[in-house]
N, C-alpha and C positions, 0 to 999 in steps of 0.2 A: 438448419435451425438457427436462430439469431442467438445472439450472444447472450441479451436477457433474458430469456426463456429458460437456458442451462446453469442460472447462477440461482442458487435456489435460498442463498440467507446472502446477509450483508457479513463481510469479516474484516473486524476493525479490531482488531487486538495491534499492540504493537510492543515492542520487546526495547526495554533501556538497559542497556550496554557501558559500561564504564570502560575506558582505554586504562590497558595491565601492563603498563611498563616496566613497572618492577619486576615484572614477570620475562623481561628481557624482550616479550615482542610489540618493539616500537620504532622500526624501521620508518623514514619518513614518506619512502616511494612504495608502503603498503597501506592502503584502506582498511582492510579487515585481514584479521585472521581467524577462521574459524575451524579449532581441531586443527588438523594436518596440511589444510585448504589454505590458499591466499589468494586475497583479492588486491591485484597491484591498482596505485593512484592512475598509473596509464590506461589499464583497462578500463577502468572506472571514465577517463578522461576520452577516450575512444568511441564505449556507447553514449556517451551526452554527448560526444560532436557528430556522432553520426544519426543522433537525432536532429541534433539543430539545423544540419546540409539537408539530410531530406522533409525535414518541414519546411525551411525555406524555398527550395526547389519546390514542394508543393502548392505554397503558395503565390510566387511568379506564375506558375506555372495557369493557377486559377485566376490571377489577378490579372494576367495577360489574356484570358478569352473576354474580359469584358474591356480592356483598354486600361485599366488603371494600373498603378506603380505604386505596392505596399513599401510603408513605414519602413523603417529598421527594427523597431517594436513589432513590428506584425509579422514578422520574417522569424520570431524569433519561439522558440517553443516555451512554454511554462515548463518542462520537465529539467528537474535539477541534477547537480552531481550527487547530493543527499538523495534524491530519488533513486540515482541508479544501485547505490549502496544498501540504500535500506532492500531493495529488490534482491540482489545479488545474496546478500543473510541474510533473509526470508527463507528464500530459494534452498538454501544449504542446510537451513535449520531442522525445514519443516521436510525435505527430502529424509534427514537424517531419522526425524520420527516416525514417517511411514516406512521408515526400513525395517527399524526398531518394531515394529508393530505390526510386518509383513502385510502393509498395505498395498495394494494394485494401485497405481494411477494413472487414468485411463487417457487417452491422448484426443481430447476433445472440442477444443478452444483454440480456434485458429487467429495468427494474427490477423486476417482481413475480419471477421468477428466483432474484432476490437477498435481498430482504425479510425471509423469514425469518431465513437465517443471518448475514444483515448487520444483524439487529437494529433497521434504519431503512426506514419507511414507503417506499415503493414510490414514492411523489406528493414525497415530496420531491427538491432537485437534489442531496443529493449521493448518492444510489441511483443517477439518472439518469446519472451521470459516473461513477460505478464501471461501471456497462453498459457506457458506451464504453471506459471504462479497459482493462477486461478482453477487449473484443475487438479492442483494439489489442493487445496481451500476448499474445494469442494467435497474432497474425500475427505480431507481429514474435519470438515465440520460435521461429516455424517457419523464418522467412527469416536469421535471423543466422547465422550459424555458431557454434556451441557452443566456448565458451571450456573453456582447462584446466582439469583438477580439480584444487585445490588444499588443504591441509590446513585454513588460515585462512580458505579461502570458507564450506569444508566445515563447520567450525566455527560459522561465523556465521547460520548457515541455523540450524543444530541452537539454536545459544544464543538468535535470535529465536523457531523455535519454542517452546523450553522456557520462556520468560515468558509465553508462552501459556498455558503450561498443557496445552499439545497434547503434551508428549512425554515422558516422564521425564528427568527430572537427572542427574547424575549419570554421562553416559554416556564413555567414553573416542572417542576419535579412532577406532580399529579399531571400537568398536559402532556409531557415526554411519553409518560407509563399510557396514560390512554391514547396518544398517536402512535406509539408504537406496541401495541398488544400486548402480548404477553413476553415480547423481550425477547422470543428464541433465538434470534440473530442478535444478543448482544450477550447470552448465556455461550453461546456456540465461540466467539469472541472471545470472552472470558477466558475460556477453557482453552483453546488453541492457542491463548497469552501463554498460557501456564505453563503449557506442553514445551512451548520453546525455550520459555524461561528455564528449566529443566533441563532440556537438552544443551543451551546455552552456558551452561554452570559443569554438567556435565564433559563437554568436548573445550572445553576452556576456549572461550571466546574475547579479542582482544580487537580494539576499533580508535583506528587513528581520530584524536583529537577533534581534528576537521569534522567529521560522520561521527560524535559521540552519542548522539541521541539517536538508536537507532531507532526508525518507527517501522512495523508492519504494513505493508500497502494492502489499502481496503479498498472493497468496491459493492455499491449496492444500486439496487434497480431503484428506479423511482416507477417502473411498468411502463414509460417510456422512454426511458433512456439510462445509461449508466452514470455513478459518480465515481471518482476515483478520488480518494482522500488516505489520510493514515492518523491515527492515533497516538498519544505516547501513553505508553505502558500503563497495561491494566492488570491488576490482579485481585485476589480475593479482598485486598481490601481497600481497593480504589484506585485511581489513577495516580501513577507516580508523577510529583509535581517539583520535585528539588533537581531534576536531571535536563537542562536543556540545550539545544542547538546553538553553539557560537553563530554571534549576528551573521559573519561573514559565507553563513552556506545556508540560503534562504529554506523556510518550509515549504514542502509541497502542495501543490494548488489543484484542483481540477477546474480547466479554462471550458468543461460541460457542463459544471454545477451551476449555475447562475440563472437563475428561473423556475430549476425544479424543485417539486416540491412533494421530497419521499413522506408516504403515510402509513401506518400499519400494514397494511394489505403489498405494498409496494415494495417498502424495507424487508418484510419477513415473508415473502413469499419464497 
């Protein structure tokens, strides 16, 4: 079964994190702590290189069947060290609420699934942890209860896709609500914000400097292809806008979004 087929809403929540130093954990060789969990800067520093060596190798690799010799740009992956972060607490969060909640999560979403449209080798960890990522997103979008639609959720879904590249510009509030239906995949969103947000306050969650903003990794179908994007934090009453990324650890991109064009039927199926 292909990868678009089993994702069945778009999940773009994402969870803003303030670093708790006060709180004594601020180590500079830790990324995240979450609860009893720690995510070292090394591992963090490991799966982004071990994305970049096998996207480069995959690209020599294709760029040598036809004769040509890619860029240093072209060798090089859009997936960032923020991306591996935000992935890593996601992962941790949202496991922790399906525990809490005695959810099953099925083991369904393979990295070859993803490869193509994630633009990252299949054998590396972080395809590996998008697999899981997504079939946890999956259950837990079915088991929350769908939060309100709101105009500033509404909005923030729409303004993450359009720096994708996924949706046109330009659009008003009344064009967003009728391209995208009735919103279920950006209710479902809402509420999986919440749930972490919750659990995040709850296991006392503490995020190096560097990774202060953390966002949720999202991903939604266009019915031909996947996008991969993240949000900053949404909650009941809109996207939080005072919390942002130091320049120096760029936002995340999806190097697939660039042409598509998700529509009601696409994003909420």
């Amino acid at each position: 079964m292909r990868a678009r087929r089993v994702i069945a809403a778009a999940s773009v929540a994402a969870l803003g994190v303030l670093s708790l130093a006060a709180c004594g954990k601020s180590a500079p060789n830790i990324a995240a702590y979450v609860g009893d969990a720690t995510y070292s800067v090394d591992r963090v520093d490991a799966i982004y290189a071990d994305v970049q060596a096998k996207f480069g190798d995959a690209v020599r690799q294709e760029a040598g069947k036809a004769g040509a010799t890619p860029s240093p740009e072209q060798l090089r992956s859009e997936v960032t060290r923020q991306d591996v972060v935000d992935l890593l607490v996601s992962l941790d969060l949202g496991k922790r609420v399906a525990s809490a909640k005695n959810i099953q999560v099925p083991d369904e979403i393979t990295p070859q699934q993803l490869e193509q449209n994630l633009r990252v080798p299949a054998t590396t960890e972080y395809a590996k942890l998008w697999g899981e990522w997504i079939d946890l997103l999956q259950v837990l979008n079915q088991q929350l209860p769908p939060a309100e639609l709101s105009d500033d959720s509404l909005m923030a879904v729409y303004d993450a896709l359009k720096d994708t590249g996924a949706i046109q510009g330009g659009m008003s509030v009344t064009d967003v609500r009728q391209a995208f239906g009735d919103g279920g995949f950006v209710r479902s969103a809402t509420a999986l914000s919440a749930a972490l947000e919750e659990e995040a306050d709850r296991v006392d969650v503490s995020i190096n400097p560097r990774f202060r903003a953390i966002g949720v990794p999202s991903v939604v179908s266009t019915g031909q292809s996947l996008v991969f994007y993240s949000l900053p934090y949404i909650n009941e009453d809109g996207p939080v806008t005072d919390i942002s990324t130091p320049e120096p650890v760029p936002s995340s991109g999806s190097p697939d979004a660039e042409g598509a064009s998700p529509d009601a039927e696409g994003t909420a199926s």
